[in-house]
MARBAPA-564579 format. One record per residue (C-alpha): residue number from 0; x, y, z. Coordinates in pm, 1 decimal. Layout:
<atoms>
[atom NUM,[X,Y,Z]]
...
</atoms>
This chain:
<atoms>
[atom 0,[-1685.1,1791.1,3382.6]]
[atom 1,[-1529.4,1587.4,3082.8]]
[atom 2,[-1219.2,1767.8,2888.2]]
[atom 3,[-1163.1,1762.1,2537.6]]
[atom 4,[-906.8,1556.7,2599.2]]
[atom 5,[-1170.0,1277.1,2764.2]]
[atom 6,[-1385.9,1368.3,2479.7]]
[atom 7,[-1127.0,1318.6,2169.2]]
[atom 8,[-954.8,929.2,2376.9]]
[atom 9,[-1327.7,798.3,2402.6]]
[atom 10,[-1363.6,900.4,1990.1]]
[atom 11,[-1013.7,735.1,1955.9]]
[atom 12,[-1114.2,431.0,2125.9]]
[atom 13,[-1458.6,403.7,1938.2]]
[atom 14,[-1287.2,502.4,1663.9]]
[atom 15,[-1049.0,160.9,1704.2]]
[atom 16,[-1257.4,-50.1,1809.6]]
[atom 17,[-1496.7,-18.1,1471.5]]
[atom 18,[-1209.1,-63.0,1266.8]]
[atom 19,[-1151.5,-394.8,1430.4]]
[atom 20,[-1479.3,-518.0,1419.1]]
[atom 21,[-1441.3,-396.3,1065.3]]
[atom 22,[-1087.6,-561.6,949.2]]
[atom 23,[-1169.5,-856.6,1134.5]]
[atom 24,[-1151.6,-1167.4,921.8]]
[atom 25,[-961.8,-953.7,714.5]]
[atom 26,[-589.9,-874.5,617.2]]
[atom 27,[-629.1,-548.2,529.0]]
[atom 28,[-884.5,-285.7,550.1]]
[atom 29,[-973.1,-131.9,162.8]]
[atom 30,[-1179.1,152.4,-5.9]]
[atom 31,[-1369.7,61.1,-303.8]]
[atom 32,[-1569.9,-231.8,-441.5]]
[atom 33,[-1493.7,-622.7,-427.8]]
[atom 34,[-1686.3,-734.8,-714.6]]
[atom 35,[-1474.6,-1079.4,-727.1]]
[atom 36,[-1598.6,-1201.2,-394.4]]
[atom 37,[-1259.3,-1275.3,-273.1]]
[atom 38,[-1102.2,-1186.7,107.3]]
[atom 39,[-846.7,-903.9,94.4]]
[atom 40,[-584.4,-1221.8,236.2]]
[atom 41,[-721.1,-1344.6,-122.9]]
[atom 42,[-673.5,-1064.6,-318.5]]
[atom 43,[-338.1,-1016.9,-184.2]]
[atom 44,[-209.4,-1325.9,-255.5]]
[atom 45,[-272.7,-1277.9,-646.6]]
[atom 46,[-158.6,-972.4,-613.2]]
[atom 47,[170.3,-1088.0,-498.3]]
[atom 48,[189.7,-1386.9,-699.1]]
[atom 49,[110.5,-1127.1,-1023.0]]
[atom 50,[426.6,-930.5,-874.7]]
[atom 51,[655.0,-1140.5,-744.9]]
[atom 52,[576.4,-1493.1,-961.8]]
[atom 53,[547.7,-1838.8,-813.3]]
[atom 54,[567.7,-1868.1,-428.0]]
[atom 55,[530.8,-2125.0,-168.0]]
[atom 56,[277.9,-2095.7,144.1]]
[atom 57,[555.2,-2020.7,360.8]]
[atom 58,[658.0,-1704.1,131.3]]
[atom 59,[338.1,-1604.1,106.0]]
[atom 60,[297.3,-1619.4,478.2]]
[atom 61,[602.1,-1423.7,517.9]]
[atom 62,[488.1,-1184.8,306.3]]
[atom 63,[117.7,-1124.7,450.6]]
[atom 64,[236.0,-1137.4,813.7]]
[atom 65,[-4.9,-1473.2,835.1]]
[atom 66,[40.2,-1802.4,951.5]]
[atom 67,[112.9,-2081.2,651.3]]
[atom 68,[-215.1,-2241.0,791.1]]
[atom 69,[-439.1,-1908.0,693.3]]
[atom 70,[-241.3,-1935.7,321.9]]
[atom 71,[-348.3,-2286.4,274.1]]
[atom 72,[-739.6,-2223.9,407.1]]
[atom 73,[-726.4,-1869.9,105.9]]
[atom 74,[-541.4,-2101.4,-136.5]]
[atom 75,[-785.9,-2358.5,-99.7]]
[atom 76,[-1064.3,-2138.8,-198.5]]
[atom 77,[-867.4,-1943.0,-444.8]]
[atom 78,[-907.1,-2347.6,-665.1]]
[atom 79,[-1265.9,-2318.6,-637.6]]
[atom 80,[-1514.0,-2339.8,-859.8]]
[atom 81,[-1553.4,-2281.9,-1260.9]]
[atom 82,[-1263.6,-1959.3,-1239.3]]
[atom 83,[-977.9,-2127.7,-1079.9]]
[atom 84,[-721.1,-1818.6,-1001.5]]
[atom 85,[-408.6,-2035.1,-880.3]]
[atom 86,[-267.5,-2343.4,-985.2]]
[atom 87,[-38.6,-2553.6,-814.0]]
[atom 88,[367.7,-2623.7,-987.8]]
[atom 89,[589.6,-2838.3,-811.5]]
[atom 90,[940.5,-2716.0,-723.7]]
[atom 91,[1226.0,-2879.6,-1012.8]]
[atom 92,[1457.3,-2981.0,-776.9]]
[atom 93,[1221.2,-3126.3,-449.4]]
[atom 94,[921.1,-3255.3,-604.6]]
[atom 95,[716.5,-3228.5,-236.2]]
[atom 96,[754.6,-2854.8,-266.8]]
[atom 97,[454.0,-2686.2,-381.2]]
[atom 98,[487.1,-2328.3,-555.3]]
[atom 99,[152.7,-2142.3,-652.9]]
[atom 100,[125.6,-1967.3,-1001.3]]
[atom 101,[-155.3,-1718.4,-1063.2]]
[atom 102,[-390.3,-1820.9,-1381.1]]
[atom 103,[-543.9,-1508.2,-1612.5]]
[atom 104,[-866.5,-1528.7,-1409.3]]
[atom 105,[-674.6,-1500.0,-1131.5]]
[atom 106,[-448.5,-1197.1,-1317.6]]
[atom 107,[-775.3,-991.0,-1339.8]]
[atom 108,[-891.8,-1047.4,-969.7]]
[atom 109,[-530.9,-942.9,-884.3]]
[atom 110,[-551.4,-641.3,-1105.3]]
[atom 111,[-882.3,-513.3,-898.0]]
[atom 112,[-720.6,-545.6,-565.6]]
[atom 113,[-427.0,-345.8,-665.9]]
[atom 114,[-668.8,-112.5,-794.8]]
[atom 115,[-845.3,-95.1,-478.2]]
[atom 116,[-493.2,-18.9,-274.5]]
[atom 117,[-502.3,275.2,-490.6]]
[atom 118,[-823.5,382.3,-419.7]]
[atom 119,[-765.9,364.6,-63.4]]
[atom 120,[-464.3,571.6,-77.2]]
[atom 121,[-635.5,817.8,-287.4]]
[atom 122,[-904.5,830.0,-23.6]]
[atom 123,[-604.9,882.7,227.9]]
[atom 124,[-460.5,1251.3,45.7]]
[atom 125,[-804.4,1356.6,-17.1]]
[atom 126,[-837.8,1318.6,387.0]]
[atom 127,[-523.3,1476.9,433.9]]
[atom 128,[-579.0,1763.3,206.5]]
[atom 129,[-835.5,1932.6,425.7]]
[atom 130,[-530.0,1985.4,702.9]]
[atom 131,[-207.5,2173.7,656.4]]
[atom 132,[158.4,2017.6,638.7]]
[atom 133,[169.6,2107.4,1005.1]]
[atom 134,[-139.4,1943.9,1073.9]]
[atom 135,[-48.0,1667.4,874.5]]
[atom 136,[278.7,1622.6,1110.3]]
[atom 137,[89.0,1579.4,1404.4]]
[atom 138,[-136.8,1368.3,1256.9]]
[atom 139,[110.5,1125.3,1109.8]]
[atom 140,[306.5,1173.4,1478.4]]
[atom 141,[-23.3,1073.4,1654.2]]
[atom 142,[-39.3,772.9,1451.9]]
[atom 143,[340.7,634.2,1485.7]]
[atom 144,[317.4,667.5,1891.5]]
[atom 145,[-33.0,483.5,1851.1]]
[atom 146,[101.4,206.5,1687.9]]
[atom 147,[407.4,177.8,1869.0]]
[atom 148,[194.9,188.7,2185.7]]
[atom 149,[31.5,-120.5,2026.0]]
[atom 150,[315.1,-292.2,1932.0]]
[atom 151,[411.8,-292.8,2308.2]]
[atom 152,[103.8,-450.0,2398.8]]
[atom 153,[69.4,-733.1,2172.8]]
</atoms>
């Protein structure tokens, strides 16, 4: 006979495993609409260029959690085509150093996925508003061990 418990870890583990196959390729996992046809590794580098102002690969790798190498390949195709939405400037005092400024194309693009983090999290606390604060605290408990769990893993 299979407990709730059974039940509820097989859910968990489906549950996972979708959101993988969904975030793969992916930096982040979003609510709402990407009209821009950008990556959310994309989007989040002109959103933190908007923020934070000219950066090198390395900071934006920092940043994202990403290797310099994924930067370059989302860089790359951030210079593409007719609404180029990052331009390179090179560093005053070492010429070799590349810095990447956002352009007003690139402004609006940046705009939308900060929008979209918004939506998410909106998403999120209408979720969480169908559970009380004590609810909630398990919930959020759940969640920390599971990561932490995952953490020790990879």
């Amino acid at each position: 006979m299979t407990t709730s418990t059974e039940i509820n870890a097989e859910q968990i583990d489906e549950f996972l495993n979708g959101i993988r196959l969904i975030s793969e390729n992916q930096r982040e996992i979003l609510f709402g609409t990407d009209e821009d046809a950008v990556t959310t590794t994309q989007g989040h580098i002109l959103m933190l260029l908007a923020q934070n102002g000219p950066q090198t690969n390395r900071q934006l790798a920092d940043a994202l959690g990403v290797t310099a190498a994924a930067v370059t390949k989302a860089i790359k195709l951030l210079q593409v085509g007719t609404n180029v939405n990052v331009i390179p400037l090179a560093d005053e005092s070492d010429g070799r150093l590349v810095r990447w400024t956002i352009t007003e194309f690139g402004r609006k693009i940046a705009a939308d996925h900060a929008h979209r983090h918004q939506q998410t999290v909106h998403e999120y606390r209408k979720i969480l508003t169908e559970y009380t604060e004590d609810q909630q605290a398990i919930i959020i408990n759940f969640i920390h061990q599971l990561a932490a769990k995952l953490q020790q893993e990879n």
